[in-house]
Jmol script that loads the backbone (N, CA, C; Angstrom):
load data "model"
ATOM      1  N   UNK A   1       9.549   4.344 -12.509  1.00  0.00           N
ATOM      2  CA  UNK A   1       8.555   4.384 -13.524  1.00  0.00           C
ATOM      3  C   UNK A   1       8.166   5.799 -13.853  1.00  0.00           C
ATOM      4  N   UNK A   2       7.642   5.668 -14.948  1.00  0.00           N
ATOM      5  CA  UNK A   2       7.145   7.063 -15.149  1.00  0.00           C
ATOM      6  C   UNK A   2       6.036   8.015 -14.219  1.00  0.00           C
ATOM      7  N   UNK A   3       5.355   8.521 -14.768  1.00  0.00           N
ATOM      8  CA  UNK A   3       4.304   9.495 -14.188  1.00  0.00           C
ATOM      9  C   UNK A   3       2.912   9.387 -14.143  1.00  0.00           C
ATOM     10  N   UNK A   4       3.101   8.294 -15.444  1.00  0.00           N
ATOM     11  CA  UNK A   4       1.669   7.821 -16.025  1.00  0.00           C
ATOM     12  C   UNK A   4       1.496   6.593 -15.267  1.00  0.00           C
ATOM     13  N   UNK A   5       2.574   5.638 -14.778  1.00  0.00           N
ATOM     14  CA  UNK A   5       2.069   4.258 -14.283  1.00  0.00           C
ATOM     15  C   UNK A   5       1.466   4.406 -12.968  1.00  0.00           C
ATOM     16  N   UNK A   6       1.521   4.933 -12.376  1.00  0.00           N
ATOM     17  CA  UNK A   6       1.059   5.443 -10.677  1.00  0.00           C
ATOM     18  C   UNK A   6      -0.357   5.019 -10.961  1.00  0.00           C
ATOM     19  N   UNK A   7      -1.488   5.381 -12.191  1.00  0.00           N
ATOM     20  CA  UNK A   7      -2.687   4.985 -12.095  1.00  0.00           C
ATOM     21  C   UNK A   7      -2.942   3.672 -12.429  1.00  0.00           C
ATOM     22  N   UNK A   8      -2.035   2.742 -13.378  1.00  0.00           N
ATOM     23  CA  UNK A   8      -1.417   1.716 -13.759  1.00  0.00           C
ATOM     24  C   UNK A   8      -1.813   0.891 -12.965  1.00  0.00           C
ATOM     25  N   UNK A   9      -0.631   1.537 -11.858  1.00  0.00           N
ATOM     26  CA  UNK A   9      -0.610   0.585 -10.383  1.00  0.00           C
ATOM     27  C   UNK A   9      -1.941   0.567  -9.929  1.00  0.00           C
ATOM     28  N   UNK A  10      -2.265   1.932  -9.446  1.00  0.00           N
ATOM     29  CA  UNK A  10      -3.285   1.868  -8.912  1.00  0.00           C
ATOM     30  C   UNK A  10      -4.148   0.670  -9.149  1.00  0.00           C
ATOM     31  N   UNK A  11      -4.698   0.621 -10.349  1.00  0.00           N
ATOM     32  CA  UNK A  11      -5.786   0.053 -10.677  1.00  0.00           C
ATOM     33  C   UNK A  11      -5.367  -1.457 -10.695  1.00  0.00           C
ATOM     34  N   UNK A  12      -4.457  -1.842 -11.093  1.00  0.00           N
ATOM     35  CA  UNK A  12      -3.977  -3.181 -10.571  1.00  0.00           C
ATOM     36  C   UNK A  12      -3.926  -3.809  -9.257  1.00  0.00           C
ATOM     37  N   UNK A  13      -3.559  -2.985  -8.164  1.00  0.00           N
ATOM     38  CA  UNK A  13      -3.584  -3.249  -6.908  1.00  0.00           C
ATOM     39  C   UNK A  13      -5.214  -3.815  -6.483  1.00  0.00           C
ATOM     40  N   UNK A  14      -5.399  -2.612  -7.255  1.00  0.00           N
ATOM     41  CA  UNK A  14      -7.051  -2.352  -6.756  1.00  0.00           C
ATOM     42  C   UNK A  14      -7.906  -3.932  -6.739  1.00  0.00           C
ATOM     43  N   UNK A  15      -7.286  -4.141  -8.374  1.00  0.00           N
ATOM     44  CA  UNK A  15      -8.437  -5.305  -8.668  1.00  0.00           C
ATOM     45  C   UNK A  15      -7.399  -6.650  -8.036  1.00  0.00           C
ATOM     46  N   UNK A  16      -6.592  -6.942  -7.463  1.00  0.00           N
ATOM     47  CA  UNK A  16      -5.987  -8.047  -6.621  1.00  0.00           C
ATOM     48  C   UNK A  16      -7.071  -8.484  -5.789  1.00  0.00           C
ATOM     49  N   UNK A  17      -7.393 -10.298  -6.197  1.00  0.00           N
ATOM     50  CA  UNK A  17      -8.194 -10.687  -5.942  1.00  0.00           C
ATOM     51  C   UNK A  17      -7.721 -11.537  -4.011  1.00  0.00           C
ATOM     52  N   UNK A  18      -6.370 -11.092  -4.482  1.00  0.00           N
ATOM     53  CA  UNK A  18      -5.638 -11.898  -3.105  1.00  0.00           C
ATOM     54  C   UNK A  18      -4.489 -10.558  -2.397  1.00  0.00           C
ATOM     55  N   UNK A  19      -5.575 -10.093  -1.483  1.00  0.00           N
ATOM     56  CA  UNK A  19      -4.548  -9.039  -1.011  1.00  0.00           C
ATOM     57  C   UNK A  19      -3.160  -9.418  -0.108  1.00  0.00           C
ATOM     58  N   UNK A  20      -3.398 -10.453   0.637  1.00  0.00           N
ATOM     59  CA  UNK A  20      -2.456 -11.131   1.602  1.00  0.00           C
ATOM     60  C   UNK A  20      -1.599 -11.544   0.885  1.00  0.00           C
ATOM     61  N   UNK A  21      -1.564 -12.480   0.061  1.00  0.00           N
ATOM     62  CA  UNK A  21      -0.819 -13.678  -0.910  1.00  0.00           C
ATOM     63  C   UNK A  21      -0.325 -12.311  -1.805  1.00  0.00           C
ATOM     64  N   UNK A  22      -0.144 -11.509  -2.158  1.00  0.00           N
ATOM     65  CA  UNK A  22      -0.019 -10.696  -3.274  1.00  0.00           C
ATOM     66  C   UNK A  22      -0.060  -8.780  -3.100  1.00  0.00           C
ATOM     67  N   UNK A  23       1.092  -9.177  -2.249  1.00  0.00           N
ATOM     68  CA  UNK A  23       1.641  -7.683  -1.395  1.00  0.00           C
ATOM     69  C   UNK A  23       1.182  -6.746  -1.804  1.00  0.00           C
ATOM     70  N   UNK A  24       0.059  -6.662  -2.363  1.00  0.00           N
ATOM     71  CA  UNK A  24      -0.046  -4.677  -3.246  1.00  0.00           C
ATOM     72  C   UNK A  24      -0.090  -3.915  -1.449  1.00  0.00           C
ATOM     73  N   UNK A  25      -0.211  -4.285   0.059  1.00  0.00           N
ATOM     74  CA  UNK A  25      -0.387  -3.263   1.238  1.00  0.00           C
ATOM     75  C   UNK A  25       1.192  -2.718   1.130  1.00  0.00           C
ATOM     76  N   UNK A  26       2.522  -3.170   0.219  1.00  0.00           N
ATOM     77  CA  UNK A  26       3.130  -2.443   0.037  1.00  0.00           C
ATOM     78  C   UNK A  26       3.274  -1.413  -0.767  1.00  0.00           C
ATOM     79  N   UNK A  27       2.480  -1.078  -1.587  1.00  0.00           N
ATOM     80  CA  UNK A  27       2.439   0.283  -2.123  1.00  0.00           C
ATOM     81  C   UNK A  27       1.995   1.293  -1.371  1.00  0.00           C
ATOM     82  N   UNK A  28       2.514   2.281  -1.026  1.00  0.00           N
ATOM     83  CA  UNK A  28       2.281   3.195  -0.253  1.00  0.00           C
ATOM     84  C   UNK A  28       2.458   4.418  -1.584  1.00  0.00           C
ATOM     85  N   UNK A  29       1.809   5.746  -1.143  1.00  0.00           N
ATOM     86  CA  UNK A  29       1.432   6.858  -2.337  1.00  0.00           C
ATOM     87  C   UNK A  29       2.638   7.877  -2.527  1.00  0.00           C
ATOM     88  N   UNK A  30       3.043   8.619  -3.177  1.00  0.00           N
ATOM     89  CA  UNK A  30       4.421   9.398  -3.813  1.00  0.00           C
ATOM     90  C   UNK A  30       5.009  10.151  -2.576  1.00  0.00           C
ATOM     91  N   UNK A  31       3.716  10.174  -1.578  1.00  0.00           N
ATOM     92  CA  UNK A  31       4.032  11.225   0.020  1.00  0.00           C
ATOM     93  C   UNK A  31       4.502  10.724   0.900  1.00  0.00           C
ATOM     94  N   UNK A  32       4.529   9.294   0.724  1.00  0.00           N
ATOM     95  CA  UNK A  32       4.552   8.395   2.134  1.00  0.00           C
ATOM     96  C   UNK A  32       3.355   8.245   2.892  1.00  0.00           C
ATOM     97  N   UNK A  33       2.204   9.058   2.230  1.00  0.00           N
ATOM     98  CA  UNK A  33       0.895   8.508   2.833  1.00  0.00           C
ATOM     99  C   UNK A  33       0.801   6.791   2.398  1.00  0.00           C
ATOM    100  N   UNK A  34      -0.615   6.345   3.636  1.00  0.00           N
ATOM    101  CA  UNK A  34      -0.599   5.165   3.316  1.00  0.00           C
ATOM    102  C   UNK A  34      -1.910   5.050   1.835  1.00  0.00           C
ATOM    103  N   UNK A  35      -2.207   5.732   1.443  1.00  0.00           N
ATOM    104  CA  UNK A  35      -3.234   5.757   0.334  1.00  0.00           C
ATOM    105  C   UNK A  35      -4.053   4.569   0.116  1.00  0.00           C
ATOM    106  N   UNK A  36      -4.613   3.820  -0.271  1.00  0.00           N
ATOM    107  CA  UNK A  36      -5.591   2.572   0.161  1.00  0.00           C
ATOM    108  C   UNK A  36      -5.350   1.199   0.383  1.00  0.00           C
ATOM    109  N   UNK A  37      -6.579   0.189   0.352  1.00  0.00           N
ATOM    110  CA  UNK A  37      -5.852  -1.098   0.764  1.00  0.00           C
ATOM    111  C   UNK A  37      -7.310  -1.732   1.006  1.00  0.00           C
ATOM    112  N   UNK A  38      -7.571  -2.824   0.057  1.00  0.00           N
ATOM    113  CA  UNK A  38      -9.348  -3.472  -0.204  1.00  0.00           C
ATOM    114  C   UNK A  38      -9.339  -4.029   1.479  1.00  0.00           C
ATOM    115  N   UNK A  39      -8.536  -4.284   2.318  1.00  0.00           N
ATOM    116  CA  UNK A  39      -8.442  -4.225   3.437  1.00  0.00           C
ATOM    117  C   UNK A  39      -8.968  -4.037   4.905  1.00  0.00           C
ATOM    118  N   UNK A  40      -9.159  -1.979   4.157  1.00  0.00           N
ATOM    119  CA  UNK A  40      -8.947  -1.217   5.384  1.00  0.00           C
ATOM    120  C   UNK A  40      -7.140  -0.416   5.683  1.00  0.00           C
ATOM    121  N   UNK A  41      -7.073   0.972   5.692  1.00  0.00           N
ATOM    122  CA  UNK A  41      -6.131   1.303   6.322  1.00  0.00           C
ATOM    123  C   UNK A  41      -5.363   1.027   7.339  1.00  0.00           C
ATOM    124  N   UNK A  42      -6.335   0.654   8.429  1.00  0.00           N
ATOM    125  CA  UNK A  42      -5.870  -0.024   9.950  1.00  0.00           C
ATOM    126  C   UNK A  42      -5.415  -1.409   9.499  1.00  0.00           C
ATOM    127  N   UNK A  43      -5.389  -2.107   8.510  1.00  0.00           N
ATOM    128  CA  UNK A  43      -4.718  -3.052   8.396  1.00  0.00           C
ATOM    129  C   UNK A  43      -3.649  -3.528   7.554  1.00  0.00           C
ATOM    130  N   UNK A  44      -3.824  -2.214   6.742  1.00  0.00           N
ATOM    131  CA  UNK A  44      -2.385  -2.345   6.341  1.00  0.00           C
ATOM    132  C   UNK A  44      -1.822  -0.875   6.848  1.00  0.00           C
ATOM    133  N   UNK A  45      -1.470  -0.696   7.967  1.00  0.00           N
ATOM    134  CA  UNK A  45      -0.937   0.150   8.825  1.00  0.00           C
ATOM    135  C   UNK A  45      -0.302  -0.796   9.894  1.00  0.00           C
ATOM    136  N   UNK A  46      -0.989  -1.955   9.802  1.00  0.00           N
ATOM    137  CA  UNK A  46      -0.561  -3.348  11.368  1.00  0.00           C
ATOM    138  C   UNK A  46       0.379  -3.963   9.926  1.00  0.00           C
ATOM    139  N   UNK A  47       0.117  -4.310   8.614  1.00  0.00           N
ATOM    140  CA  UNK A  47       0.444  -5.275   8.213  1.00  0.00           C
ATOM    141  C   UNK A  47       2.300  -4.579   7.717  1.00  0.00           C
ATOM    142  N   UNK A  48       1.847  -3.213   7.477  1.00  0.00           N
ATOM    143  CA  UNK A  48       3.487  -2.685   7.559  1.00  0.00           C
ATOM    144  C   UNK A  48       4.553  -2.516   8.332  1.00  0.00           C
ATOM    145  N   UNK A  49       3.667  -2.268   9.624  1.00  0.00           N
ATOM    146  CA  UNK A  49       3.846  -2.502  11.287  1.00  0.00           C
ATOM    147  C   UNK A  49       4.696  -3.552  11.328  1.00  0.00           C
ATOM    148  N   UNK A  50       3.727  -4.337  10.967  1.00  0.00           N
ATOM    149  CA  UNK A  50       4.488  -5.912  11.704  1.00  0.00           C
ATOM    150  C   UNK A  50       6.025  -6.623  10.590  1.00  0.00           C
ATOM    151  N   UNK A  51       5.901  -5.880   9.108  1.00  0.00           N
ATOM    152  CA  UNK A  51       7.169  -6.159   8.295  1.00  0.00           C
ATOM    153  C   UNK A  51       7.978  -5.726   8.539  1.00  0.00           C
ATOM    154  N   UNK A  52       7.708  -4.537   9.631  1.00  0.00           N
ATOM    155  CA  UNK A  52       9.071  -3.468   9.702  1.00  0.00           C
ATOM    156  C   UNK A  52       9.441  -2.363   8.802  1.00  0.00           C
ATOM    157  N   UNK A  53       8.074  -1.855   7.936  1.00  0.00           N
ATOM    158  CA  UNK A  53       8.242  -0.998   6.884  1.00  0.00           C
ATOM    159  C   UNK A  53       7.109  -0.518   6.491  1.00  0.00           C
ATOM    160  N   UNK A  54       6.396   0.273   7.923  1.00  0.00           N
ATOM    161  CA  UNK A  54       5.752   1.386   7.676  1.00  0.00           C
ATOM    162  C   UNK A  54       6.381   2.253   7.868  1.00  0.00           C
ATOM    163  N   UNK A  55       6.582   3.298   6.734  1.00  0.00           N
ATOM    164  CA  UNK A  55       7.286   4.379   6.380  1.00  0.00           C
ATOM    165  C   UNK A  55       7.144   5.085   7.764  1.00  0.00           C
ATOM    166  N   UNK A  56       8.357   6.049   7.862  1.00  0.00           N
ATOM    167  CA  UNK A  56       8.868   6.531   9.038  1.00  0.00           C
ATOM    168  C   UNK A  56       7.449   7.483   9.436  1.00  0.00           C
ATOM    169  N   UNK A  57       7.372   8.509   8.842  1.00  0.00           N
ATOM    170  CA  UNK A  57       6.233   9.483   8.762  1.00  0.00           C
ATOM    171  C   UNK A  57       4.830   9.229   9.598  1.00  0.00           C
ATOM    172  N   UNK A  58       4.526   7.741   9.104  1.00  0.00           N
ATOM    173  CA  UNK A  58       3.632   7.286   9.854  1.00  0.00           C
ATOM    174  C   UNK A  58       3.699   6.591  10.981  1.00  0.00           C
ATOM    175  N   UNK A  59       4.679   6.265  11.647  1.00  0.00           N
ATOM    176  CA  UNK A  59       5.277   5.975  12.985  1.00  0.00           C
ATOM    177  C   UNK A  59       4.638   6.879  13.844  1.00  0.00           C
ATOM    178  N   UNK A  60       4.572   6.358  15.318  1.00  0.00           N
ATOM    179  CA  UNK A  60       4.126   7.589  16.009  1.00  0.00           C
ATOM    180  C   UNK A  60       3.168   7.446  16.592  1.00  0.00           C
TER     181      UNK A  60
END
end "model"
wireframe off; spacefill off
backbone 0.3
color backbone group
């Protein structure tokens, strides 16, 4: 995608009324940071954990 959709996303993720049912804890930010999650970080840090695809970086 372009350059412009990143806030796109953002704000779509954001307003997901069903975070579980409706994967947005896979978007992770352009760095491989984990950047947010209506959540909590610590849980989508377990919830990438446990798919097998928290980015390498954050391993550890």
């Amino acid at each position: 995608g372009g350059p412009h959709y990143a806030r796109a996303v953002g704000n779509a993720v954001g307003a997901n009324p069903l975070p579980i049912m409706i994967p947005c804890h896979r978007i992770v930010a352009h760095d491989a940071s984990l950047g947010g999650f209506s959540g909590g970080l610590p849980m989508k840090r377990k919830l990438l954990f446990l798919e097998g695809t928290l980015p390498q970086l954050l391993r550890g």
